[in-house]
C-alpha positions in Angstrom: -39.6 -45.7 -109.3 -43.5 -45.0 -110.2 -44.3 -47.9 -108.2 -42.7 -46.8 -104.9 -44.3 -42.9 -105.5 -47.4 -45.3 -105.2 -46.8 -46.6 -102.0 -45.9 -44.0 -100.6 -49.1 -42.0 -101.4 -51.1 -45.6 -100.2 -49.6 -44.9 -96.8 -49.9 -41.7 -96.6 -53.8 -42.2 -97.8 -54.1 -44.5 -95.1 -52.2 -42.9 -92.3 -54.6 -39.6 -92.7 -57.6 -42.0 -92.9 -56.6 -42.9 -89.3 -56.2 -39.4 -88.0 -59.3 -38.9 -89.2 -61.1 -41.9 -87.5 -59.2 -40.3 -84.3 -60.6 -37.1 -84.6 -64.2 -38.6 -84.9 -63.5 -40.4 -81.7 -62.5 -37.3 -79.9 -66.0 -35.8 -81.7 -67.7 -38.2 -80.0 -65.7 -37.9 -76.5 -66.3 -34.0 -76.8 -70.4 -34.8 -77.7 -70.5 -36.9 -74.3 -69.1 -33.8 -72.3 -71.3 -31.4 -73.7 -74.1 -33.9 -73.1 -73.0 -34.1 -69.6 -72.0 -30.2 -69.3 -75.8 -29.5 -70.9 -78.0 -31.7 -68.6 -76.2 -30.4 -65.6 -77.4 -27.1 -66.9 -81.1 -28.2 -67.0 -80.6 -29.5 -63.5 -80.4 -25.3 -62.8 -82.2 -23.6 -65.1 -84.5 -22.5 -62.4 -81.0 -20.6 -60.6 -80.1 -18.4 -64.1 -79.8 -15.0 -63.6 -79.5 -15.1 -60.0 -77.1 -13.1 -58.2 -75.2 -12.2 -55.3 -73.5 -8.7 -54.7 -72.7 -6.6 -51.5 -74.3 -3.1 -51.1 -72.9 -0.9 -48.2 -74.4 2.3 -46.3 -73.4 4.4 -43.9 -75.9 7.0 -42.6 -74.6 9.6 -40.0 -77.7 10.3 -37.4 -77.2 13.6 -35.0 -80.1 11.8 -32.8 -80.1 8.0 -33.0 -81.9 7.8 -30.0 -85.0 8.8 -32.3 -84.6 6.2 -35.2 -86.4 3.5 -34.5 -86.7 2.1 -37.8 -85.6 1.8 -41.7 -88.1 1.3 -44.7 -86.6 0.1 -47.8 -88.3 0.1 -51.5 -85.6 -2.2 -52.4 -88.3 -4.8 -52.9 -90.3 -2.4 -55.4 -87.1 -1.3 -57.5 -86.2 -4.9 -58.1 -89.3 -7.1 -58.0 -87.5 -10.3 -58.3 -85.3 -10.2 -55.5 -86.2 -12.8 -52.9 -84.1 -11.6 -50.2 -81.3 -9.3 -48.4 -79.3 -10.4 -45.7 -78.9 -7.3 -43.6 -75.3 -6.4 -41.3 -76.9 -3.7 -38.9 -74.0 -2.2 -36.4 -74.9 0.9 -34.4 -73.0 2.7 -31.4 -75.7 0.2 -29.7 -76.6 -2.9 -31.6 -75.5 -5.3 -34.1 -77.4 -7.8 -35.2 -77.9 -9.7 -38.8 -81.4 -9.7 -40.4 -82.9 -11.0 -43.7 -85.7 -8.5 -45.1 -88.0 -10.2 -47.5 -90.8 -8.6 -49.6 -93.2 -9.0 -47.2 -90.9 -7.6 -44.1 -88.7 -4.4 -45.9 -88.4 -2.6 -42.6 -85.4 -2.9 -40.2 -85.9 -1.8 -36.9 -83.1 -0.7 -34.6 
């Protein structure tokens, strides 16, 4: 009867020994995606922190017919913006701009 309590524990050593080499394997399998995961990262670690967001004004004008243009200090608020795509509608144009730091006007 001892002898059997012994063989039972023998398998049962051996059957967590294999669940064990298992789990290493999927160790390794995870280690290869993270690998994969982190040198994609690398690949854009010049794009962190970018982002994109929409911003929308409405300015009511009694005399349009004497704005020509609109400055914005957009560009000195947030220094590291690159660029702003622009949707300009008006009772007499529409058009789609892109300001950039050097060119922060919009003329109507």
């Amino acid at each position: 009867d001892h002898d059997h309590d012994h063989d039972h524990d023998h398998d049962h050593d051996h059957d967590h020994d294999h669940d064990h080499d298992h789990h290493a394997d999927d160790k390794h399998q995870h280690q290869e995606k993270h690998d994969e995961n982190h040198h994609q990262d690398e690949q854009h670690k010049d794009h962190g922190g970018h982002g994109e967001f929409t911003i929308e004004y409405h300015y009511q004008c009694d005399d349009l017919a004497k704005l020509e243009q609109i400055n914005t200090q957009w560009f000195k608020l947030f220094a590291a913006t690159e660029k702003v795509r622009i949707n300009l509608l008006t009772d007499t144009k529409q058009a789609a701009l892109e300001l950039a730091p050097q060119q922060s006007e919009i003329k109507l």
